[in-house]
N, C-alpha and C positions, 0 to 999 in steps of 0.2 A: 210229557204225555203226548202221543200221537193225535192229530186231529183227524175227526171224520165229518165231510160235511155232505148232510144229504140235502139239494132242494129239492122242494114241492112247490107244484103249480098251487098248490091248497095257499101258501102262504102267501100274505100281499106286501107287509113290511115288517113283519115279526122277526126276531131271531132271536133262538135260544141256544142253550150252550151245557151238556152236563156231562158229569163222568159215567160211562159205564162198559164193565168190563174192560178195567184199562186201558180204555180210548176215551178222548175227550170229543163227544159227539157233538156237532151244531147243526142246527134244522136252520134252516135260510130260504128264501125265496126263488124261483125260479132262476129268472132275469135276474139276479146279483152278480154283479162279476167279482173274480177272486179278489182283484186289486180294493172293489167296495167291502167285501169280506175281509182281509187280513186285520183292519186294526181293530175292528170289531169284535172280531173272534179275540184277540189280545186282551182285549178288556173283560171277555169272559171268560178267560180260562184264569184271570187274576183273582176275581168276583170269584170264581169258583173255588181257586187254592186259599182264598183267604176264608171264605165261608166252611169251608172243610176239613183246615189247617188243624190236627188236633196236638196235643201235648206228645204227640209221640213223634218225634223226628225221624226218620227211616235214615239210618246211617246207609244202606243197602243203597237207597236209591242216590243218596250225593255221592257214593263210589262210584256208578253205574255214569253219573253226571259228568265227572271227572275223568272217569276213561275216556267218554266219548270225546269231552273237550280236550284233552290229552291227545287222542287221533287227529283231532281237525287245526289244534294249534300248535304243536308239538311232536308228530308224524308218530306218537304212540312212543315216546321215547323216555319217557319219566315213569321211575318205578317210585313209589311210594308203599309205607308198612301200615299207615293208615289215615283215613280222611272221618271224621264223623264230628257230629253239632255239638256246639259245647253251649251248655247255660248258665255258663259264670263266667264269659267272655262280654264286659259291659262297655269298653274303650274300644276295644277292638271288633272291627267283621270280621275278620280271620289271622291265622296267626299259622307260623309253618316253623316247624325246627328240622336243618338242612341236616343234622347232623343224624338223627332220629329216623328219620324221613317220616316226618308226622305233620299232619294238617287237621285244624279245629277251625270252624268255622262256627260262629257266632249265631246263637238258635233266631237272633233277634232279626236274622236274614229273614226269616222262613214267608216274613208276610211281606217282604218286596219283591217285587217281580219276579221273575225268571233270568229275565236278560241280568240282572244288577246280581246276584247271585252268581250267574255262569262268571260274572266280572272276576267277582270275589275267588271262584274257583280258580278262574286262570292266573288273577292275581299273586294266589298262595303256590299254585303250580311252578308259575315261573321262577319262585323263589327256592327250587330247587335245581335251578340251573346257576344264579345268580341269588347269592343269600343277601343282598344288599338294593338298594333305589337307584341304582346306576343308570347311566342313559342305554347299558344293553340292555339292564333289565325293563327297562320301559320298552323297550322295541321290542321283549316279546311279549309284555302284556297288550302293547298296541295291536299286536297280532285281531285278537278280540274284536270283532269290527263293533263293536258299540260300548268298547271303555269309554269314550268321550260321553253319551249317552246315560251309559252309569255313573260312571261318576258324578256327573250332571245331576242326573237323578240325585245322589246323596250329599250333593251340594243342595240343591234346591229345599232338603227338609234340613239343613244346619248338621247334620250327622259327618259329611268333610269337607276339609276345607283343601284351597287346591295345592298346599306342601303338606297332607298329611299321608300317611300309610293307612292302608288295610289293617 
């Protein structure tokens, strides 16, 4: 979701964070600089996707996800027949059949971050270049600049460990 940040002199240490009309807007203080804003705002757009998260998973927008990360990691070169949330994926965050070109990603993503998600994305992406854990397939999930970070992330709640798959 795009960020809009407006500051107001009004504001002295406040900052708030909400969706509308598909931007995610943050009110912040005058004097903030972006670099004091960024993790901030991070922590409110999570607070916000997790508070708003309904039972409805938008296949549309993890398509939309996957292109993008598809252009930025991938130079827009992987065709896929489809990408959308599965909720009978309990071992797995995502899972890709090379052969199909099909990608299920695991509903159980939906309330971790972003970043750890786009992981998962690129992680199943790559696996249509390379259907196997190879050391190229890791060079293009490395691509990602915060696989380390994610998977970090899902190491740190016991969810992987560091010879497991997606």
């Amino acid at each position: 979701m795009e960020v809009k940040v407006i500051r107001s002199a009004k504001r002295n240490r406040t900052i708030s964070g909400r969706g509308e009309a598909g931007l995610f807007v943050v009110r912040a203080p005058l004097g903030m600089s972006d670099a004091e804003l960024a993790p901030i705002i991070e922590k409110l757009q999570e607070r916000w996707r997790k508070k708003h998260l309904s039972g409805d998973l938008d296949d549309s927008d993890l398509h939309r996800r996957a292109q993008a990360l598809n252009r930025t990691y991938f130079d827009g070169s992987l065709k896929w027949e489809s990408i959308c949330w599965s909720t009978n994926q309990q071992s797995l965050w995502g899972s890709c059949t090379p052969g199909l070109r099909t990608i299920r990603i695991s509903a159980r993503l939906a309330k971790t971050p972003t970043f750890v998600q786009d992981y998962v994305i690129v992680h199943e992406l790559a696996h249509l270049v390379e259907a196997n854990h190879s050391a190229r397939f890791w060079n293009l999930v490395n691509r990602y600049a915060r696989t380390e970070r994610a998977r970090g992330y899902l190491m740190a709640l016991g969810l992987e460990d560091v010879e497991s798959e997606t």
